[in-house]
N, C-alpha and C positions, 0 to 999 in steps of 0.2 A: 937338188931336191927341195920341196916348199911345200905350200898350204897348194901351188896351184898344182902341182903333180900329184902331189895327195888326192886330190879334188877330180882329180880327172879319174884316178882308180877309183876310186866310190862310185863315180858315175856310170863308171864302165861295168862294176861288179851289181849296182842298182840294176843296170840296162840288162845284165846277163841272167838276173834273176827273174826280172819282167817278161821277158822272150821266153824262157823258160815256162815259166807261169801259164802263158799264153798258149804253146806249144802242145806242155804238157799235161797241166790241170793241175789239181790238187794240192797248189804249192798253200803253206800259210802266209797270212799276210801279218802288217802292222797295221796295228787299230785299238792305241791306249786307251780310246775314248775322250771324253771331254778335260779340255786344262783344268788347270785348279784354278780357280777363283779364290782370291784375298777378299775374306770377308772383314770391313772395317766398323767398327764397333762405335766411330762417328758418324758412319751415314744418315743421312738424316730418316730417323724412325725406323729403324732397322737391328735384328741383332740373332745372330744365328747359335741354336745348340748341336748335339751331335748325340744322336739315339740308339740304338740298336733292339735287336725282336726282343718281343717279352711274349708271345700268344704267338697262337694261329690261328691264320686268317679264316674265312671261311669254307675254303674248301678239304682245309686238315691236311691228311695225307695223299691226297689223290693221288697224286704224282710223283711222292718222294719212293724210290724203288730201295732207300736203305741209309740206312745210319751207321756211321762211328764215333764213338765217345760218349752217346745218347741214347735214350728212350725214343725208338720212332714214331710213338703216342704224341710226347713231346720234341719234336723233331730240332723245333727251333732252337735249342735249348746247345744244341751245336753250332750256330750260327751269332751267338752270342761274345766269340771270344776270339781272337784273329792267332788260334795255336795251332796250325797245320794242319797235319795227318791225326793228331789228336784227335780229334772231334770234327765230323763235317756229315755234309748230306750230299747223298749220289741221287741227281733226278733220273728221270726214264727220257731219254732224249734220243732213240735207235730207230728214228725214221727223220726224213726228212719232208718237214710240214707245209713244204712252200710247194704251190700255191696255200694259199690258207685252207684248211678246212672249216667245213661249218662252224665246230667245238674247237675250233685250235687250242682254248687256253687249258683244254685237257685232252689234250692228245697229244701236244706239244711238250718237253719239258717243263716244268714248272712249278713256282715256291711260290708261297702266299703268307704273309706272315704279319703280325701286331707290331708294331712299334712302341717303346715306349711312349707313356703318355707327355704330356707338356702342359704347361700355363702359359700367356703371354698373350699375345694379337694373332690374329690370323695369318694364315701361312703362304706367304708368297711367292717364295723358290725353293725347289731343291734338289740335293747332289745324293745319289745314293750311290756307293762305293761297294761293289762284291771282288773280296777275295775268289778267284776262280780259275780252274784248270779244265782243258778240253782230253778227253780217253778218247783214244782211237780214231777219232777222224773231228774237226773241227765245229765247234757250237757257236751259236753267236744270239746275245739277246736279242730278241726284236720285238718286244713290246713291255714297256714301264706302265705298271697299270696303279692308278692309287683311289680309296676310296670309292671304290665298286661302279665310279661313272667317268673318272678320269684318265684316258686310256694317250700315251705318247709312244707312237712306235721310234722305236731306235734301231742301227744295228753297230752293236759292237761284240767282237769277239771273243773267244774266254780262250787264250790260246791254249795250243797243243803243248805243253807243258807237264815237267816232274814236280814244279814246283806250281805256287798259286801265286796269281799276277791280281792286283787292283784293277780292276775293271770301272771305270765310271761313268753315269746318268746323269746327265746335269740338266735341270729346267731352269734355265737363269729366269723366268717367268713366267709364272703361270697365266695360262691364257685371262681364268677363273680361279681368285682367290679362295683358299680350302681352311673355312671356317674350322679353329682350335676344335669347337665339341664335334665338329664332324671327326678330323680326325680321332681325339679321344675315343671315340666312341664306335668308332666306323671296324664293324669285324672283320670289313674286308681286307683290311690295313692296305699293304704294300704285297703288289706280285709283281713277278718277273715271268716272264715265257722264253725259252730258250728251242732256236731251230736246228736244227742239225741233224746230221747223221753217227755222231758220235754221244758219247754222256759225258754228263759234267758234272765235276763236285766243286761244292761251295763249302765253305771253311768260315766265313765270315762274311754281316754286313751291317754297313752302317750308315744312317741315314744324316745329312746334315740339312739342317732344316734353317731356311730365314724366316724371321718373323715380324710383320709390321705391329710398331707399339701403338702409331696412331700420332696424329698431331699435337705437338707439344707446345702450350700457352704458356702466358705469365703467371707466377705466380699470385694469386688471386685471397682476401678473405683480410681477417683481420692482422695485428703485427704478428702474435705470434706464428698464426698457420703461414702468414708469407715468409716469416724468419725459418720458420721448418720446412717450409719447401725450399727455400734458398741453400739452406745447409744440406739438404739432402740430396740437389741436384752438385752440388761442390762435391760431396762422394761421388756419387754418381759419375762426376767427370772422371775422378780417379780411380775410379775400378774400371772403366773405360781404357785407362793410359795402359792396365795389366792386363785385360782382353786384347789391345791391342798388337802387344808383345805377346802375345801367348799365338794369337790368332795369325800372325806373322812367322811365329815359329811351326805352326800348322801349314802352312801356306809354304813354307822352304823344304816341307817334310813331305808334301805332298807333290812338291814338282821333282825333288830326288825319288819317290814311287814312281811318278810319271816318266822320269829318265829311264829308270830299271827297267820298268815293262817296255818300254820301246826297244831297248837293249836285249834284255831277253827275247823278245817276237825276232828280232834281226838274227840272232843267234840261231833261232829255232830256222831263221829262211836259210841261212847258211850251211847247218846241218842238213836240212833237206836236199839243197844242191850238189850235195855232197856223195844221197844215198834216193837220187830220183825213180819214185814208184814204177816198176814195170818199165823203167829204162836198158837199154840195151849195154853191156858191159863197154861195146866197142866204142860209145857214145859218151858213157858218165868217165871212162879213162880222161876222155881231155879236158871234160868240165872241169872235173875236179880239178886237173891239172894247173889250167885258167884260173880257178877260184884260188888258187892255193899260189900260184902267183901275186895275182892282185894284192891277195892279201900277206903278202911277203913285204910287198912294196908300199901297202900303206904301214906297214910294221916298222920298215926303213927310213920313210917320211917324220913318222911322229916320232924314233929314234933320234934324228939329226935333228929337227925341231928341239928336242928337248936339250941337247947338248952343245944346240945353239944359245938357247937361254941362256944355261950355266955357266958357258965360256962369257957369255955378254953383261954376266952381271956383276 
């Protein structure tokens, strides 16, 4: 037993769920979305916050078919806080919008909401993060829309899930820098549209925003203005050193979210294998059988691996 026997069971339980898929339909897939990005707080003119709604956008409630924890007046106001089943919003998402239609961003599921405001330089990437679970049959965003003209289609999925998975958007650039008072100001803030045939609750989101400072000169002027800019750029470095650590420790936190949901979406294909839709009994008998091998022997694998370790150490 090894990493390469191991490696060949994966493959083989990959390959059985693929054919499957293929076969049968409907299976769920993996699709954490975009990696985490390490925002570094030395980059040159650069330095990112991390927002969440405060408003809605401009089209209110169109869309949202119900609330828990909240006022569906103020819908958002459950999207503020990453507590579960506590507080969240159910969009209307019980058709499936593909091909587009004309109005898709309202007929489609769909959340529109404010972000908090900001100070700082204009806005030239960002990652929005939804907490999000698929009901009934699979959702999947496909379009990030910001500031009422900025429209990036994506598709990622909210999986099938009891619990809620981080979903992420990432624009590592924007085509078109998004002037601060636009967004300040912009009622359209932040939507999402969501395809599917299924509904889906969101429990939380949050925007991480980078922001260019702008080009950085000498210090300039007489002794004392260039002695006070000198001293203030010497903080400056050092609260730099504790964004760095902070933002490192975001970054380790976010690729443990990104393991999970990968982890969870596998489990969910696994379950599914397990209990395949309008499969014939005499047929999922030996799947599961198959599956439940496989997975015996990668069970075996990283047993003896591990007890290889601890003999070897």
């Amino acid at each position: 037993m090894g990493y390469e026997s191991m490696g060949k069971s994966i493959f083989a339980l990959g390959l059985i769920a693929f054919l499957a898929a293929q076969i049968f339909g409907s299976a769920p897939t993996i699709n954490p979305g975009a990696t985490p990005v390490f925002q570094s707080p030395f980059a040159v003119n650069t330095y990112s916050s991390i927002v969440t709604p405060d408003a809605n956008g401009t089209d209110n409630t169109i869309n949202v078919e119900s609330v828990v924890g909240c006022d569906q007046v103020q819908y958002w106001h459950c999207l503020e806080t990453n507590d579960g089943d506590s507080s969240y919003v159910v969009l209307n998402s019980t058709f499936d919008s593909s091909p587009a239609s004309p109005d898709i961003w309202h007929t489609a599921g769909y959340v529109n909401v404010h972000m908090t405001n900001l100070t700082g330089g204009t806005i030239n990437a960002l990652t929005l993060t939804v907490f999000c679970r698929s009901v009934g049959n699979q959702t999947t965003i496909h379009n990030f829309h910001v500031d009422g003209n900025r429209e990036y289609p994506v598709t990622v999925n909210c999986p099938l899930s009891d619990s809620y998975t981080p979903v992420r958007v990432q624009i590592d650039q924007m085509p078109q820098a998004w002037p601060l008072g636009d967004y300040n100001n912009a009622s359209t803030g932040i939507a999402l549209s969501f395809r599917g045939t299924g509904k889906v609750y969101v429990t939380y989101m949050e925007l991480q925003v980078s922001q260019d400072v702008g080009q950085v000169g000498d210090c300039v002027g007489n002794f004392f203005q260039v002695t006070g800019c000198q001293i203030g750029r010497f903080f400056t470095a050092f609260i730099k050193v504790f964004q760095f650590i902070f933002n490192g420790i975001i970054f380790i936190v976010s690729w443990a979210s990104y393991g999970i949901s990968i982890l969870v979406q596998a489990i969910g294909i696994l379950v599914w294998l397990y209990a395949i839709p309008s499969l014939p009994t005499i047929v999922q008998i030996p799947i599961s059988a198959l599956v439940t091998a496989l997975l015996a022997h990668i069970a075996l694998n990283i047993a003896a691996l591990i007890r290889g370790s601890s003999g070897g150490a």
